[in-house]
SELUM-381743 format. One record per residue: x, y, z of N, C-alpha, C, O, CB in turn. Coordinates in steps of 0.001 Angstrom, whole numbers, padded with zeros to 6 digits, always signed. Glycine has a CB too. Example, Ala and Ser with C-alpha at 12.3 -4.5 7.8 and 13.67 -1.06 7.14 Angstrom:
<rs>
+013190-005690+007800+012300-004500+007800+013200-003300+007800+014236-003319+008465+011308-004473+009046/+012850-002250+007080+013670-001060+007140+012900+000030+007870+013409+001138+008039+014084-000598+005725/
</rs>
This chain:
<rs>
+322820+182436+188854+322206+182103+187567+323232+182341+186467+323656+183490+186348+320911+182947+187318/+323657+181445+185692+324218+181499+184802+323952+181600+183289+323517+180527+182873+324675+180842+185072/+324065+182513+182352+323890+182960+181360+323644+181666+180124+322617+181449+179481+324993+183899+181269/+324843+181001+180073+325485+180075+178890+326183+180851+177776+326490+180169+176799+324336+179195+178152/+326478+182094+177740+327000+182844+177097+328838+183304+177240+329279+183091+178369+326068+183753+177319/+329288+183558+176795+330668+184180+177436+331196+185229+176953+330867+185618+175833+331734+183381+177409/+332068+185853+177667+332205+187284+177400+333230+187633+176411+334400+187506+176772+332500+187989+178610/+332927+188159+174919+334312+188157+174171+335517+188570+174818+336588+188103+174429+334267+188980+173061/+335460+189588+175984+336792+189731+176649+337653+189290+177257+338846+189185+176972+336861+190188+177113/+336571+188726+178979+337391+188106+179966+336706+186305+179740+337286+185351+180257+337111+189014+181756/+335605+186164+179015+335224+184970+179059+334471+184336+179781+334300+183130+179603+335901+184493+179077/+333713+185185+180986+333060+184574+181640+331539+184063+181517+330979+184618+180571+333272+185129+182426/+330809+183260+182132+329852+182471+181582+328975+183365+181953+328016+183220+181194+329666+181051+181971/+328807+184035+182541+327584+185584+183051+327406+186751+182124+327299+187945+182403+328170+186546+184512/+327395+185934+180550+327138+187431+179863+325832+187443+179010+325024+186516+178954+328438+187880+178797/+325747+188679+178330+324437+189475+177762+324430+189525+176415+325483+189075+175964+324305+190926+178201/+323552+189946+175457+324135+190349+174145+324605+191403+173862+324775+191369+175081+323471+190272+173305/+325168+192713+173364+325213+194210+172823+325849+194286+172170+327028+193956+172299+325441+195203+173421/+325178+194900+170883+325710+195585+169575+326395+194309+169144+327596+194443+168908+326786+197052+169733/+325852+193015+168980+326058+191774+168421+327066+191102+169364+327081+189917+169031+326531+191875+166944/+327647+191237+170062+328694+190562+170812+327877+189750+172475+326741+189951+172904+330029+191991+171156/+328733+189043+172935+328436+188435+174557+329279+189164+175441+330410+188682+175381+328813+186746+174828/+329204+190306+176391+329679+190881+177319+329279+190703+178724+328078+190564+178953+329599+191908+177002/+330043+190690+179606+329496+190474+180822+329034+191843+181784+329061+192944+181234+330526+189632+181487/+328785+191785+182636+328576+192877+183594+329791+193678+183890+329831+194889+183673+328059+192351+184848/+330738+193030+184365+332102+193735+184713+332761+195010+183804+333036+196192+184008+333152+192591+184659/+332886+193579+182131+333476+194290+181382+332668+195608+180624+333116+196696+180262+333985+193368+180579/+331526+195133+180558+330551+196342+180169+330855+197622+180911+331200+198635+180303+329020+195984+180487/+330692+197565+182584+330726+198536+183223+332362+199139+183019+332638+200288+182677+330201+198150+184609/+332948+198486+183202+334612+198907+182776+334917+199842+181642+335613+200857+181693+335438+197617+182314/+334127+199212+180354+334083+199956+178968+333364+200478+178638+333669+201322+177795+334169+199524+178061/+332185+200388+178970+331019+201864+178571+330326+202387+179792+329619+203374+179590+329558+201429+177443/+330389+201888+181129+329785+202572+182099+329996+203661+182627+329054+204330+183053+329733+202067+182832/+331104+204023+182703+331980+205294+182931+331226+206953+183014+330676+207473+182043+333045+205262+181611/+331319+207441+184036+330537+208810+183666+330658+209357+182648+329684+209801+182040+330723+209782+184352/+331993+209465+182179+331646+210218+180701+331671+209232+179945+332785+209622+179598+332615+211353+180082/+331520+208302+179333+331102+207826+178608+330102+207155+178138+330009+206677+177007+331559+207612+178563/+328927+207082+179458+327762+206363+179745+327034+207353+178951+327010+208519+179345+327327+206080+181315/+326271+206914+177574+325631+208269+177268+323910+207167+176854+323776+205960+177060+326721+209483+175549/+322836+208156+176237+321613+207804+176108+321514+206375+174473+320610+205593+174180+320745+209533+175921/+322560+206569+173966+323012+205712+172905+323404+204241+173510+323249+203140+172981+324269+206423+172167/+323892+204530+174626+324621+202901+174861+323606+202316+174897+323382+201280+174271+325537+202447+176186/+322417+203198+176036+321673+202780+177028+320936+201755+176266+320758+200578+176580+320871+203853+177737/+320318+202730+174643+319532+202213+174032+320067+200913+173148+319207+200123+172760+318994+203216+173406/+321364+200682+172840+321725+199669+172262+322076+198075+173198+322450+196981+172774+322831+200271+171557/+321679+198673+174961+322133+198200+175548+320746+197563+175731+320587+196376+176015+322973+198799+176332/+319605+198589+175516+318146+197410+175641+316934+196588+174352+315856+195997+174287+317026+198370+176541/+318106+197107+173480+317590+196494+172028+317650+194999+171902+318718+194541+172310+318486+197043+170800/+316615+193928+171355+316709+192717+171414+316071+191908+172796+315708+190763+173066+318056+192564+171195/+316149+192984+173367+315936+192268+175027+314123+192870+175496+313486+193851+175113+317574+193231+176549/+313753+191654+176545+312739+191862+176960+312838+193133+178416+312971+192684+179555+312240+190410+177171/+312780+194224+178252+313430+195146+179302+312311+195337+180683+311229+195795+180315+313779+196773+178479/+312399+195075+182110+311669+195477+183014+312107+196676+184230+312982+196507+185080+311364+194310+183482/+311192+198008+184050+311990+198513+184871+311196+198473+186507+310009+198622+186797+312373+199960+184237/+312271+198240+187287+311450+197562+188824+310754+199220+189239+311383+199967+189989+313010+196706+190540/+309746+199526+188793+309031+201125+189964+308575+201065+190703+307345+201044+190742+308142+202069+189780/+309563+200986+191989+308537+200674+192960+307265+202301+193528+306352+202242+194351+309666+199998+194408/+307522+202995+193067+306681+204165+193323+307525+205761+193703+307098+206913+193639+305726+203656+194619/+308784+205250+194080+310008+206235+194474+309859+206856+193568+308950+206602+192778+311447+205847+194660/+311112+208352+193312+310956+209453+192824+311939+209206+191741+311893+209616+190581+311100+210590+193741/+313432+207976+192694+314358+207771+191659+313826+206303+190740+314207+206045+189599+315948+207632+192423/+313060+205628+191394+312704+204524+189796+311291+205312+189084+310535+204605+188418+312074+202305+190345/+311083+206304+189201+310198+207062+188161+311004+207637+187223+310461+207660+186119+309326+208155+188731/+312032+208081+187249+312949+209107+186829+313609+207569+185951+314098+207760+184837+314014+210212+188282/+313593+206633+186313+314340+205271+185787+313627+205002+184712+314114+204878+183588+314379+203955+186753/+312078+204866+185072+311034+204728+184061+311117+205454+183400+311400+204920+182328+309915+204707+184279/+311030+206837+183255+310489+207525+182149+311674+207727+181381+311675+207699+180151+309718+208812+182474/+312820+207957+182181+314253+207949+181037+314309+207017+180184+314596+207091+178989+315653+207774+181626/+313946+205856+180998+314015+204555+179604+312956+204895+178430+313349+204991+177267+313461+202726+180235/+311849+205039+178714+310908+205024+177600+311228+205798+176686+311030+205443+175524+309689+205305+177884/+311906+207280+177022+312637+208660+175940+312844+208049+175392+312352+207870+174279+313766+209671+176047/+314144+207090+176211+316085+206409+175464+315000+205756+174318+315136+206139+173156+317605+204607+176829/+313810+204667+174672+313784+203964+173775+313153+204445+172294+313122+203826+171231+313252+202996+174332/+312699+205685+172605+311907+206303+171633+312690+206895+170965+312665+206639+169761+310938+207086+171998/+313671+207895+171456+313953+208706+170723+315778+207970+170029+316531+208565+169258+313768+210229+171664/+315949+206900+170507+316920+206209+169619+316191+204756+168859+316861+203887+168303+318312+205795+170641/+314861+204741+168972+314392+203794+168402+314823+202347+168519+315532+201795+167678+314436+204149+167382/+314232+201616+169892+315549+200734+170299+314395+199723+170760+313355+199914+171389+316918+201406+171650/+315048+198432+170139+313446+197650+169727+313651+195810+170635+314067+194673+170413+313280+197401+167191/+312809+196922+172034+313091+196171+172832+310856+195969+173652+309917+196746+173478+314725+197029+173853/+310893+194809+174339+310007+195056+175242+309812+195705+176560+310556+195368+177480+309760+194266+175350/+308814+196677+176771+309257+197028+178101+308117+197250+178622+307043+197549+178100+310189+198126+178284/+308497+197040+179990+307435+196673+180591+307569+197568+182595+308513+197922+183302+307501+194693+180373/+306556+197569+182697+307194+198414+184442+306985+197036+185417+306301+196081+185050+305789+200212+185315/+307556+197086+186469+307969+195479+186921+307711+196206+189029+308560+196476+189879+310509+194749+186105/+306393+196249+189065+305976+196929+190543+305900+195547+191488+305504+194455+191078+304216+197899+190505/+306376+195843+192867+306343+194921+193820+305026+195053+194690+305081+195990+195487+307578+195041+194600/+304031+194427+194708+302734+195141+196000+303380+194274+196748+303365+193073+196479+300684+194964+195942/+304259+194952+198149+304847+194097+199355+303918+193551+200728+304332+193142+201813+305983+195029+199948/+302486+193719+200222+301548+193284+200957+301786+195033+202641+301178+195300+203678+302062+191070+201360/+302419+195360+202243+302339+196047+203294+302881+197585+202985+303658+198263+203657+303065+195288+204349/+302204+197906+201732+302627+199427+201447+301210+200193+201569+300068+199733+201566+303398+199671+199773/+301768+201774+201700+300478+202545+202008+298884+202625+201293+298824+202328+200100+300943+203763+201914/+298172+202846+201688+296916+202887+200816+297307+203955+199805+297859+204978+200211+295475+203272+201659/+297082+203798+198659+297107+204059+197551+298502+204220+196499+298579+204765+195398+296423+205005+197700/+299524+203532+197298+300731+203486+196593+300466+202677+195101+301010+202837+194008+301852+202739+197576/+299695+202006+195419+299306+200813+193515+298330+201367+193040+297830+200539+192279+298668+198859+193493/+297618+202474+193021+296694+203201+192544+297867+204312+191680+297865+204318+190449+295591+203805+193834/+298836+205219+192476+299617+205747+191820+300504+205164+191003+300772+205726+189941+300055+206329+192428/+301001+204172+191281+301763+203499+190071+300720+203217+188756+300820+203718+187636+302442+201950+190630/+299965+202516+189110+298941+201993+187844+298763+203636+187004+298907+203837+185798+296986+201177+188613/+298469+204496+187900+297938+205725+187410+299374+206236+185851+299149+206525+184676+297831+207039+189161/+300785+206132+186644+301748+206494+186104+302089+206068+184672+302454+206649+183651+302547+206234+186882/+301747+204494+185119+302360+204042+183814+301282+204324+182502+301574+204399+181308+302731+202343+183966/+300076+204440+183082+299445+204390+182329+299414+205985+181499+299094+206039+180311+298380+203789+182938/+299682+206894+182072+300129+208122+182052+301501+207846+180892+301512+208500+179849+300474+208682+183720/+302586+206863+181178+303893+207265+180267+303276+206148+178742+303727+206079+177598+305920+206607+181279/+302152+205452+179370+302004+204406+178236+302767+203178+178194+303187+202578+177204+302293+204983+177043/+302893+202867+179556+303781+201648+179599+302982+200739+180481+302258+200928+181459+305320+201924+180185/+303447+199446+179646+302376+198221+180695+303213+197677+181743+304413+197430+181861+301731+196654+179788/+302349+197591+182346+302625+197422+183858+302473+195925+184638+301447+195329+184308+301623+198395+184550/+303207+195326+185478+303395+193762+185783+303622+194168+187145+304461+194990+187516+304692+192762+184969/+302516+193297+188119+302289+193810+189669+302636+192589+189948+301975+191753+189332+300786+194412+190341/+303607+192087+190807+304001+190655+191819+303762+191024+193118+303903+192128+193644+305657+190081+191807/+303312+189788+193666+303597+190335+194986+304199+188643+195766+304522+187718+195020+301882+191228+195786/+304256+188505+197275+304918+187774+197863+303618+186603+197421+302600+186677+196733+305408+188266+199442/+304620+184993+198628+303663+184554+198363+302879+184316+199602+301965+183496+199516+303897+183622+197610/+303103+184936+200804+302456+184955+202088+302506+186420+202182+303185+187244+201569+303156+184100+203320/+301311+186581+203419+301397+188018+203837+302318+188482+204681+303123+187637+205072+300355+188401+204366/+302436+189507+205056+303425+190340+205133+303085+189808+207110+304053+189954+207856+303188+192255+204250/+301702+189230+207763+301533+188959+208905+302197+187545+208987+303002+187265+209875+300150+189120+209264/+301781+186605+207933+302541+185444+208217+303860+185382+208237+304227+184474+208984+302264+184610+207502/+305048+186162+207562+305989+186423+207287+306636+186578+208746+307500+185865+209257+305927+187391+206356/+305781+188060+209452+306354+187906+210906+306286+187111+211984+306809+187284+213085+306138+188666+211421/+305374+185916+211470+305019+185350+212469+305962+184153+212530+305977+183375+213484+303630+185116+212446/+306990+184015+211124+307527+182923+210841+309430+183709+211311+310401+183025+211635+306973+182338+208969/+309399+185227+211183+310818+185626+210951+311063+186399+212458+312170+186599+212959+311036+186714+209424/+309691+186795+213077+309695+188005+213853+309725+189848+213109+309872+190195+211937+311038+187681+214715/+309577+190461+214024+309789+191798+212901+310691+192389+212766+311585+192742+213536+309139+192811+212966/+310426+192594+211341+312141+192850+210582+312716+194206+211303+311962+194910+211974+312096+193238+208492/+314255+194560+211101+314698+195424+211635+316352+195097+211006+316660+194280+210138+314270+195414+213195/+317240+196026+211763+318478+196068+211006+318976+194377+211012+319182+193648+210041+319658+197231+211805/+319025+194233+211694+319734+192657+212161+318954+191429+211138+319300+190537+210363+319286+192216+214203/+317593+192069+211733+317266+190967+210763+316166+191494+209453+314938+191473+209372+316535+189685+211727/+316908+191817+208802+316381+192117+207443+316159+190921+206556+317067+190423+205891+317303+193031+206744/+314832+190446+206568+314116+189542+205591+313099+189780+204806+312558+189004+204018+313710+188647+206096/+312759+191267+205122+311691+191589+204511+312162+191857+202965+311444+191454+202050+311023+192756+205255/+313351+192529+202705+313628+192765+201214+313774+191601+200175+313562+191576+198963+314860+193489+201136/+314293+190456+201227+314228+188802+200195+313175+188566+200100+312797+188310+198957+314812+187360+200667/+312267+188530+201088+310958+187580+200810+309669+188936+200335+308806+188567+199539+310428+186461+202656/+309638+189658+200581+308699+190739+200024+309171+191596+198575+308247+192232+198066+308544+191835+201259/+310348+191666+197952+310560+192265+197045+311098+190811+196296+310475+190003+195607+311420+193584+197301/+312400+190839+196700+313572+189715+195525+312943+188769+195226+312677+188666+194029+315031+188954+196078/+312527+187870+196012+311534+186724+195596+310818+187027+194515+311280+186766+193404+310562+186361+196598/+309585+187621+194658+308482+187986+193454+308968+188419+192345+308445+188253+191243+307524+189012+193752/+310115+189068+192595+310692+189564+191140+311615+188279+190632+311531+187922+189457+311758+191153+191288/+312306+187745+191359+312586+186652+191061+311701+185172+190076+311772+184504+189045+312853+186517+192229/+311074+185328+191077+309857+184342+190283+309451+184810+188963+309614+184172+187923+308409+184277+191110/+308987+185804+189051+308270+186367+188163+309303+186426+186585+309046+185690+185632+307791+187848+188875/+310112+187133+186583+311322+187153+185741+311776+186012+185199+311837+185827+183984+312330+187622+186366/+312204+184982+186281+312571+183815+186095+311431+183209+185193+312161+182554+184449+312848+183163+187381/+309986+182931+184669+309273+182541+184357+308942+183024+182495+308230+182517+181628+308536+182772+185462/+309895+184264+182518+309643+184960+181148+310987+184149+180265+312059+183818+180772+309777+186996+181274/+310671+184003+179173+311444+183455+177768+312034+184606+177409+311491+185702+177267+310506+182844+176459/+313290+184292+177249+314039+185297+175716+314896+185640+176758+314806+185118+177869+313085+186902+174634/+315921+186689+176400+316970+187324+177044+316182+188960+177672+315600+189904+177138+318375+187479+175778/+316502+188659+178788+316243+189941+179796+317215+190878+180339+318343+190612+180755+315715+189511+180941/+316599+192079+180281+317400+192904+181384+316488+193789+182391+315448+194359+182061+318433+193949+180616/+316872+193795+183236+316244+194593+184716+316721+195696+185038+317851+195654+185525+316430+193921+186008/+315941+197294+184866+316551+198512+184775+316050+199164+186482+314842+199221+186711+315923+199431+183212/+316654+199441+187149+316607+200173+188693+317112+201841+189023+317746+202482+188185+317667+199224+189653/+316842+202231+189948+316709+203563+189889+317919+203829+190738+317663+204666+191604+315312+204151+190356/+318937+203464+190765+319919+203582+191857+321224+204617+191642+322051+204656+190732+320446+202136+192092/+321122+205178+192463+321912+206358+191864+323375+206212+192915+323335+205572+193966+320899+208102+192029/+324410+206795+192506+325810+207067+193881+325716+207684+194798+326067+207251+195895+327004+207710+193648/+325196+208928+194613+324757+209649+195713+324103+209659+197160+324293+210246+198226+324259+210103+195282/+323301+208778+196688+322316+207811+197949+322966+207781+199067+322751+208460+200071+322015+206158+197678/+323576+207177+198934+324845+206533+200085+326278+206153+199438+326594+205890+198277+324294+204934+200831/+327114+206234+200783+328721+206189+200593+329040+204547+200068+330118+204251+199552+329630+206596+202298/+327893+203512+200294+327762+202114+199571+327318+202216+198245+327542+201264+197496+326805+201178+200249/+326793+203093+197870+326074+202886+196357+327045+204041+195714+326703+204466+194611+324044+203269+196213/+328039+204496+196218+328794+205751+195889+330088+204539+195034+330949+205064+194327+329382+206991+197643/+330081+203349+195161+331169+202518+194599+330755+201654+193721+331523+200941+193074+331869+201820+195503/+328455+201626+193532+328441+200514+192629+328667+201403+190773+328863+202552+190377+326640+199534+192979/+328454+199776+190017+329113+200232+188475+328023+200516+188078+327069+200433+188851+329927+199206+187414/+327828+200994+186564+326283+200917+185832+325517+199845+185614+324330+199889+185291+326267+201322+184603/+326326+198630+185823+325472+197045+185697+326185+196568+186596+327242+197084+186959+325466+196007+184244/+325608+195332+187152+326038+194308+188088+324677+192873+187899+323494+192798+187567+326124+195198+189893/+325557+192130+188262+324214+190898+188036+324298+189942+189408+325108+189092+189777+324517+189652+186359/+322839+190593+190096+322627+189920+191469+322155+188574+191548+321043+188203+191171+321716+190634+192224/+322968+187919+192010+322672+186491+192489+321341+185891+192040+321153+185093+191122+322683+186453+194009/+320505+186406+192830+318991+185861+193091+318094+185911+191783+317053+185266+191658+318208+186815+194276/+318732+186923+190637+317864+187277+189428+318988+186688+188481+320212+186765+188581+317373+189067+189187/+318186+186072+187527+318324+185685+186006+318620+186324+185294+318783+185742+184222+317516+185324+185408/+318818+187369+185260+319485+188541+184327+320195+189581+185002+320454+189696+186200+318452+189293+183512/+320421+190197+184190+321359+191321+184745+321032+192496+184804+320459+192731+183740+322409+191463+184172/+321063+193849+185737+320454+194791+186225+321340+195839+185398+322519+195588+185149+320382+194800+187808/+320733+197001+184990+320780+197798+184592+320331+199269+185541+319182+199397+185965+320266+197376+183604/+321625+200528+185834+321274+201596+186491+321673+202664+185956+322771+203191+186135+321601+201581+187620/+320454+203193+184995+320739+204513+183708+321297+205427+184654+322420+205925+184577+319187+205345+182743/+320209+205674+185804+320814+207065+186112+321873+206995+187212+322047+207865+188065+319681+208090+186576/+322540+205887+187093+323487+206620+187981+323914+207104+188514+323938+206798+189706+323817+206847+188111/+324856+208703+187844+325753+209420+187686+324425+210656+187963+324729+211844+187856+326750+209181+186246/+323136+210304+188277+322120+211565+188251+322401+211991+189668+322861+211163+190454+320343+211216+187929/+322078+213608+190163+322928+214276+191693+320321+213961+192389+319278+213763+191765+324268+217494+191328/+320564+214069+193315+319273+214805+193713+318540+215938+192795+317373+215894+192406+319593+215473+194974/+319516+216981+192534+318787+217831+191827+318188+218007+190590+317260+218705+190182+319238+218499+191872/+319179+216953+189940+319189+216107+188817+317745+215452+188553+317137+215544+187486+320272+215034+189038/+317196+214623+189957+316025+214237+189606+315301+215229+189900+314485+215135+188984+315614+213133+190088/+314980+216118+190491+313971+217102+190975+314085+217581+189588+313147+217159+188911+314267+218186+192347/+314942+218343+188908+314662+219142+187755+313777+217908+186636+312658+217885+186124+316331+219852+187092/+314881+217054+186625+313557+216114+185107+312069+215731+185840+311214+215699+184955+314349+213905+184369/+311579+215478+186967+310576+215474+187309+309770+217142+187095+308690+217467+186602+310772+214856+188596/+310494+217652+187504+309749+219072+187243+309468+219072+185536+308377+219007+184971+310890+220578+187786/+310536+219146+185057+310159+219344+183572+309391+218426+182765+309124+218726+181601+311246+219466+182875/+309029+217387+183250+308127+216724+182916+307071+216527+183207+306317+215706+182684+308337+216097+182872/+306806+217357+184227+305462+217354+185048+304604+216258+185542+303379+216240+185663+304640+217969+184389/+305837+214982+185911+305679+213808+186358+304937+214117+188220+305450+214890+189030+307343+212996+186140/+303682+213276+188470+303601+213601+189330+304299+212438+190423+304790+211432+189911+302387+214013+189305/+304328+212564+191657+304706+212208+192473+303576+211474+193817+302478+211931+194132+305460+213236+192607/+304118+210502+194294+303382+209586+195281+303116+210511+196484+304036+210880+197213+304282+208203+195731/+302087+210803+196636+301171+211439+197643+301910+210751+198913+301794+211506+199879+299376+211062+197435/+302533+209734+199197+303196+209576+200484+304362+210417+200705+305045+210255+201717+303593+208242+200664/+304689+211446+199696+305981+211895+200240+305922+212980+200175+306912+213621+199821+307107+211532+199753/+304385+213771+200588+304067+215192+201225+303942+214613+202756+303681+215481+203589+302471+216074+200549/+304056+213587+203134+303569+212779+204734+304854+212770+204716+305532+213743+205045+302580+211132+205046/+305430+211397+204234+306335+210768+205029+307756+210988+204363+308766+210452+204818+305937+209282+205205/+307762+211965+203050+308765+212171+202514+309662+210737+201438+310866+210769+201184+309426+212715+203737/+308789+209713+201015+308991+208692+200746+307831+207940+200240+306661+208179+200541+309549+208277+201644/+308327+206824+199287+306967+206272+198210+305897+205814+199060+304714+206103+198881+307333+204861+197121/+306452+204914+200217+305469+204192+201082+305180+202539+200433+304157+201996+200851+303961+205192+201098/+305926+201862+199579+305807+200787+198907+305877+199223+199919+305400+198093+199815+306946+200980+197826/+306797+199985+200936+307135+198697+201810+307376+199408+203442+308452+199788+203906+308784+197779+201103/+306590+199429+203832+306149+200131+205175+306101+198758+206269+305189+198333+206979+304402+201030+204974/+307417+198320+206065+307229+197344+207277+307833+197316+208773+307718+196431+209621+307628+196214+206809/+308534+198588+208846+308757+198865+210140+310410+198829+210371+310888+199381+211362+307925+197826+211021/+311024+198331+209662+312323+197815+209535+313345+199277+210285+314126+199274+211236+312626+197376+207643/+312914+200365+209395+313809+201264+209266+313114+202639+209805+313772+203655+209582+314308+201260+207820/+311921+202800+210457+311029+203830+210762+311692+204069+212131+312500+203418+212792+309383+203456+210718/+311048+205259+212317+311688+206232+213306+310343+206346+214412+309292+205722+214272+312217+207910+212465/+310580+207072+215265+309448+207111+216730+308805+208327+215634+307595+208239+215426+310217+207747+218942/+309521+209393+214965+308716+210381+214214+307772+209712+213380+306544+209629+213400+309542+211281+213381/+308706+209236+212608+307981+208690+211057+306578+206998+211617+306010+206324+210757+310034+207791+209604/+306477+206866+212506+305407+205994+213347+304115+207035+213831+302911+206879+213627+306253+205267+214868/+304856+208206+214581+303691+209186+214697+302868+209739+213434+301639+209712+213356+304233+210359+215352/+303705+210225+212494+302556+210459+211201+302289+209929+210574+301693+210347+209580+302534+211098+210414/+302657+208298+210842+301372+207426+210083+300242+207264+211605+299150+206752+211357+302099+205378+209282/+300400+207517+212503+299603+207158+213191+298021+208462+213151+296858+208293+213516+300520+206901+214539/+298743+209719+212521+298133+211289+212283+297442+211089+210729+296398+211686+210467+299609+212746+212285/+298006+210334+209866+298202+210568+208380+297495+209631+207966+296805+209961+207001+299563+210547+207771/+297312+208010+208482+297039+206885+208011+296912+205923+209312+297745+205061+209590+298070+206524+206972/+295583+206238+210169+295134+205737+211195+294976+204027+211305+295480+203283+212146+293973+206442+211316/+294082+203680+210130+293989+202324+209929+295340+201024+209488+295361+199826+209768+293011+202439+208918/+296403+201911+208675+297370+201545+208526+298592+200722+209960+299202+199662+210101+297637+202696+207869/+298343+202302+210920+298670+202316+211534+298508+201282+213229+299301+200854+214069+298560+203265+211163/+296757+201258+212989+296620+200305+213444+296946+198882+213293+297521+198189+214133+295905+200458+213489/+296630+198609+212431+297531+197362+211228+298778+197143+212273+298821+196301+213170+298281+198194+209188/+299483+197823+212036+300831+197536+212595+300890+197871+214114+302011+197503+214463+301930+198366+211817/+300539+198149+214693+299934+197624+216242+299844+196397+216237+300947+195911+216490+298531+198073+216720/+299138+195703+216088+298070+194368+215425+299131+193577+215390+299074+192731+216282+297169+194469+213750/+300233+193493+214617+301157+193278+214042+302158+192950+215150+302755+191887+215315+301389+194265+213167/+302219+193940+215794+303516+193887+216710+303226+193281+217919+303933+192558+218622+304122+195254+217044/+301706+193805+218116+301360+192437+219496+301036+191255+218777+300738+190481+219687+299815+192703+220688/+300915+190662+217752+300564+189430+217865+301732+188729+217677+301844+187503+217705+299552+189072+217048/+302684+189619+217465+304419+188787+217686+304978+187927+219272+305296+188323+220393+305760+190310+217554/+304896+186890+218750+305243+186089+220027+306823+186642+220436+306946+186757+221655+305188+184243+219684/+307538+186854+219981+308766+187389+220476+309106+188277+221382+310105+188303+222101+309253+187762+219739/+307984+189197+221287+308014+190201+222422+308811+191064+222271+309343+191709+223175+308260+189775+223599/+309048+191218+220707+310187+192281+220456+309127+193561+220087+307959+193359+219755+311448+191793+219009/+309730+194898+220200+308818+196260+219506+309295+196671+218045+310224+196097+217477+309035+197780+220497/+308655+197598+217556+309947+198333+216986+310576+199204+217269+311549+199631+216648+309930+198701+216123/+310162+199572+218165+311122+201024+218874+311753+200712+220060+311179+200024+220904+310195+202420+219343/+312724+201086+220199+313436+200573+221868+314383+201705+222313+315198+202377+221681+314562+198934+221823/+314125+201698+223212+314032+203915+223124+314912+203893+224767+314281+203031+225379+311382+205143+223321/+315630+204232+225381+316361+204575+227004+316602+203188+227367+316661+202919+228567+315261+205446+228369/+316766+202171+226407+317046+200608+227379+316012+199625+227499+316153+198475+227914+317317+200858+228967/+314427+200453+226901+313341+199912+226544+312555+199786+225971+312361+200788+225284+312995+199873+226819/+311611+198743+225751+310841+198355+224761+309337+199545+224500+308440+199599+225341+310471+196742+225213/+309328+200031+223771+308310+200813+223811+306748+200272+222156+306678+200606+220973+309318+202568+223696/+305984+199501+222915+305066+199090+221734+304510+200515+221630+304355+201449+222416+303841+197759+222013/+304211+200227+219981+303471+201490+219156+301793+201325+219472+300991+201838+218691+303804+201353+217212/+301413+200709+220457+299893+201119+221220+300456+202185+221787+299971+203203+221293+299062+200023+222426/+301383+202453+222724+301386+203843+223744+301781+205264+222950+301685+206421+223359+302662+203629+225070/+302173+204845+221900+302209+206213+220743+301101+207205+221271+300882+208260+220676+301738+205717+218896/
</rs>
């Protein structure tokens, strides 16, 4: 997706507005992204003018995304729209969109729910079930809807995410902005440079509560499609969230492929014999 804008620096056609100028992703991150120099001022001059969405999916780090933005925007007065931008992936835990709705409404921020445009059963019946190899569930259950959805709004946008370096030794190299292919605007990642403890303390001090899936499963539960679950993390939804669990039984036998999700000594082990 291309902007029509260009970047006073390097010139390229992928840029944004800030502090009156056209900058792109690169050069932005080059010149103000920087750990020390990334401060709560840029952030806010960086979402002024713009229609701002931050993606929550229910996690601990796009809560910490959310509520930092709303401070930044308050307490530098930064006169932007914002809005919380939730994915229902047709296949997250019972009550994961009850806690989000609960949240925003809690920070005072309105809230925009997408979801796919098939279910999460037709999906497998068309891809098989997702897993490392074949990961389709994040295009067609998340990127899509946000895609669409975004793509459909007027004015200049930006998209704020909870992605921090720490995570992993891959996200340990991304910048403070980057602009992904599939979306119309360009992504924005305040906290960055934030450690784990980093979020535990501003959640504590804010007395933000947290998604009841991650006294279970240690995690939001937003997109529970099997991709990345463990023989553990299958048993306590099977202890924790019976009907769920059945669901995805259901799921895995009615896959003509005959694939499981678990494949355990050389074999296929379906989650009925759990």
């Amino acid at each position: 997706m291309i902007s029509g804008k260009k970047c006073f620096i390097c010139g390229s056609d992928r840029a944004f507005t800030f502090r009156g100028k056209n900058i792109c992703v690169n050069c932005f991150s080059e010149t103000y992204g920087s750990e020390k120099i990334w401060s709560s001022k840029i952030f806010a001059d960086l979402l002024s003018g713009k229609k701002v969405f931050v993606l929550f999916s229910g996690g601990k780090d796009s809560l910490c995304a959310m509520a930092y933005t709303k401070e930044v925007v308050e307490m530098h007065g930064a006169d932007c729209e914002l809005r919380a931008l939730h994915v229902d992936t047709g296949i997250s835990l019972p009550g994961v969109e009850d806690y989000v709705r609960e949240v925003c409404e809690r920070l005072g921020i309105d809230l925009v729910v997408v979801r796919p445009e098939k279910t999460f059963e037709e999906y497998v019946q068309r891809f098989g079930l997702p897993n490392w190899y074949r990961r389709w569930c994040c295009a067609y259950l998340k990127v899509e809807p946000i895609r669409r959805y975004v793509q459909g709004v007027e004015g200049e946008k930006l998209l704020v995410d909870g992605i921090r370096r720490t995570e992993s030794s891959r996200r340990a190299r991304y910048s403070i902005m980057y602009w992904y292919s599939r979306f119309p605007c360009p992504t924005v990642s305040p906290i960055l440079y934030w450690t784990d403890e980093g979020v535990e303390s501003f959640i504590r001090a804010r007395g933000l509560p947290v998604s009841p899936a991650y006294a279970v499963l240690g995690k939001s539960g937003e997109c529970m499609c099997g991709a990345f679950s463990s023989e553990k993390e299958f048993l306590l939804l099977k202890q924790h969230y019976p009907q769920f669990f059945k669901r995805l039984c259901e799921i895995e036998k009615a896959n003509k492929s005959g694939y499981t999700y678990l494949f355990k000594n050389g074999k296929r082990i379906p989650l009925s014999n759990l």
